[in-house]
ZAMARFI-743041 format. One record per atom (N, C-alpha, C, O, CB): x, y, z. Coordinates in steps of 0.02 Angstrom, whole numbers, plus 50000, padded with zeros to 5 digits. Glycine has a CB too. Layout:
<sites>
XYZ ...
</sites>
This chain:
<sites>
488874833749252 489104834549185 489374841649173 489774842849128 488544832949136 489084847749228 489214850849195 490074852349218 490504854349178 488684855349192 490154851249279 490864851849312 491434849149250 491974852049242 490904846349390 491224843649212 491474841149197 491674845749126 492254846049105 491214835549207 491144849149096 491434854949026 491804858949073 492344859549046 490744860548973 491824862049131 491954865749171 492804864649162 493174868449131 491544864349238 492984859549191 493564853749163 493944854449106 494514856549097 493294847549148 493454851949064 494074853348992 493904858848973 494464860348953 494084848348919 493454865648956 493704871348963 494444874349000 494914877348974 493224873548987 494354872749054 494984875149103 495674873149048 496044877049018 495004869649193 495674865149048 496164860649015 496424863648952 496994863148928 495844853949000 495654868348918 495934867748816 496464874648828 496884874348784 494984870148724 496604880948873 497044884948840 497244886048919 496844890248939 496784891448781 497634884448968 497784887249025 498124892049010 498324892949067 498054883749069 498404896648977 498834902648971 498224907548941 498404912748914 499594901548916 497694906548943 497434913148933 497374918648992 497264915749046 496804912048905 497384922448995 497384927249046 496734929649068 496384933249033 497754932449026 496574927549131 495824928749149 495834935149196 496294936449234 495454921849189 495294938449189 495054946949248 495084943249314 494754938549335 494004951849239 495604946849339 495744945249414 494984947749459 494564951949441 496554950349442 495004943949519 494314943849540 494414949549599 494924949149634 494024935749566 494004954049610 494084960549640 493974959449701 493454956149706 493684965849616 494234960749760 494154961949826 493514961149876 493454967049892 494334967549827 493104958449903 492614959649925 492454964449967 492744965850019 492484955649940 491854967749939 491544971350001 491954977449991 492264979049940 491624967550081 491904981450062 492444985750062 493314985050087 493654989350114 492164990150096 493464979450070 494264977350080 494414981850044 494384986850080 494584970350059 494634984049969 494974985849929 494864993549966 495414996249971 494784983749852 494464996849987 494545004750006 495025003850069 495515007650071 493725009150028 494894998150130 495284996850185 496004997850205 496335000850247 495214991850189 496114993050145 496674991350102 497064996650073 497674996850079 496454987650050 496645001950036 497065008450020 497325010650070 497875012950084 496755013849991 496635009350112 496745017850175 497295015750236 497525020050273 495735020550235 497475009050242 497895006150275 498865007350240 499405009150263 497534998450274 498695005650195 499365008950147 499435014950126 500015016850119 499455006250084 498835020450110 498965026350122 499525029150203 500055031850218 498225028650119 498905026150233 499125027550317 499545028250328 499805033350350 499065024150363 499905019450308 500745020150337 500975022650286 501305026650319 501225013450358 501135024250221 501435027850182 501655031750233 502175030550263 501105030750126 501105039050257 501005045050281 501535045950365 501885050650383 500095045550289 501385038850401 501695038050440 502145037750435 502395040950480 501605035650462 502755034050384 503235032850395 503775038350369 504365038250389 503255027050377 503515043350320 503655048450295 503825054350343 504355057450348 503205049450256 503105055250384 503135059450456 503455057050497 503495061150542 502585060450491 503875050350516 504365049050551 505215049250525 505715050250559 504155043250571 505165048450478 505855051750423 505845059650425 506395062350416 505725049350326 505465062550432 505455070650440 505695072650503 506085077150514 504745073950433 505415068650545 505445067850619 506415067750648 506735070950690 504975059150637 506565062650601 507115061150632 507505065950592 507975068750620 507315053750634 507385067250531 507845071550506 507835079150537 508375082050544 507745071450433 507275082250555 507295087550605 507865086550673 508385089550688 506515088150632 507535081350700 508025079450774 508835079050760 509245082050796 507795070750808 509025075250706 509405075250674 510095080150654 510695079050651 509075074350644 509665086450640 510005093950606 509965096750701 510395100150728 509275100450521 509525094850726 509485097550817 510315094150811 510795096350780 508665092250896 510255088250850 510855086850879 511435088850839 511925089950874 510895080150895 511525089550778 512095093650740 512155099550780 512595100250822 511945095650660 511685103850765 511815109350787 511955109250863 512405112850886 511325113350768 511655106050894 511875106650990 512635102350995 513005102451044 511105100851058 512715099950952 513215095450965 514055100450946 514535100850985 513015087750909 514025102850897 514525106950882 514355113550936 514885116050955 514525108450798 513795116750962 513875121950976 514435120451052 514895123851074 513145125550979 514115113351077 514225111951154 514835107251146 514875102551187 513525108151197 515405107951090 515995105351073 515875097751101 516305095451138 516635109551103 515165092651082 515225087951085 515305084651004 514955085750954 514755086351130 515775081251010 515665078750917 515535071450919 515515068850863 516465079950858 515455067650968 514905061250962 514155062650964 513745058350948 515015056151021 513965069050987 513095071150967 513345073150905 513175068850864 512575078051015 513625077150883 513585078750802 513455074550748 513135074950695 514125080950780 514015067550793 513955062750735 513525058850733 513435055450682 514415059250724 513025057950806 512535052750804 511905058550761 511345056750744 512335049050896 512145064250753 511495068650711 511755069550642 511495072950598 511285077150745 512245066650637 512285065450561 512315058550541 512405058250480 512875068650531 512275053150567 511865047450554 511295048950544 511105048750485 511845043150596 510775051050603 510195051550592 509735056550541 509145056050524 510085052050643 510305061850523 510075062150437 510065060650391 509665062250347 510105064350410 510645056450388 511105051650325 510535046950322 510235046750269 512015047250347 510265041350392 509595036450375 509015038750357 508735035950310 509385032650426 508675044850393 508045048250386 507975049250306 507445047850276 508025055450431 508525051650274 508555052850222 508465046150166 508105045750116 509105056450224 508925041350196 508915034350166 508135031450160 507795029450112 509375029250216 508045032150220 507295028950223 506655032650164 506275029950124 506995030450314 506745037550176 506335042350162 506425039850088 505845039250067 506515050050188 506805038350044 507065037649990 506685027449977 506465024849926 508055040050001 506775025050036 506465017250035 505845017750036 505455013950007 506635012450093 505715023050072 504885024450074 504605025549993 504145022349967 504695032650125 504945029749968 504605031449894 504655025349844 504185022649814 505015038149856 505415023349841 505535014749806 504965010349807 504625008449760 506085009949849 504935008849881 504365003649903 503615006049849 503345001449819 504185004750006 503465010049844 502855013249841 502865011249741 502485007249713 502875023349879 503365015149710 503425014149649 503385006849642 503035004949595 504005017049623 503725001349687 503684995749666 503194989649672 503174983649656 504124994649681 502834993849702 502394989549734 501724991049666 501424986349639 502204992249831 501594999949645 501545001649594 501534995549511 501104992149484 502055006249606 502414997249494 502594992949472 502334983649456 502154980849404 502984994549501 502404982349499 502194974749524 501434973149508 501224968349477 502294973949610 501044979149540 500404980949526 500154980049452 499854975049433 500354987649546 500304984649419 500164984049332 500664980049306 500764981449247 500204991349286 500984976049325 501204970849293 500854965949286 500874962449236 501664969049312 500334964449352 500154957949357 499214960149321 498724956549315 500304954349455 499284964449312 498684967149290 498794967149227 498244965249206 498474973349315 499214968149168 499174968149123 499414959949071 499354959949009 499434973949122 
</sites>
């Protein structure tokens, strides 16, 4: 019987908005420290390439090659791109976050 109030409770207002049920255990710290992580990682590899990047510019013009120049100005033009997807992602995920929370 009682499943059954259980039932038409559910039934009398489905659009009310119920407290989302929290993570078990320690998932939710996991979970940060895993998306912190790669945040951190992928940031330190956009730095990465954009250093290497300004390298081959510079070796590339000094040693009158201008296909290293230009493959080191791709690789700042993306490092930079990314680096820029990296922060997006983060706001939106943010975003998405307190949306579904509120």
């Amino acid at each position: 019987m009682a499943s059954l109030k259980s039932l038409i409770t559910l039934a009398d207002d489905p659009l009310t908005p119920r407290k989302p049920k929290d993570l078990p255990n320690n998932l939710g710290t996991s979970t940060d420290n895993l998306i912190g992580w790669s945040l951190t990682g992928a940031l330190i590899a956009c730095l990465l390439g954009f250093i290497l990047g300004c390298a081959l510019i510079g070796v590339g013009h000094n040693t009158e090659r201008p296909d290293m120049a230009a493959r080191g100005k791709r690789s700042v033009l993306w490092s930079l791109v990314a680096a820029a997807g990296v922060g997006t992602v983060f706001g939106l995920v943010k975003a998405f976050y307190n949306i579904g929370q509120g």
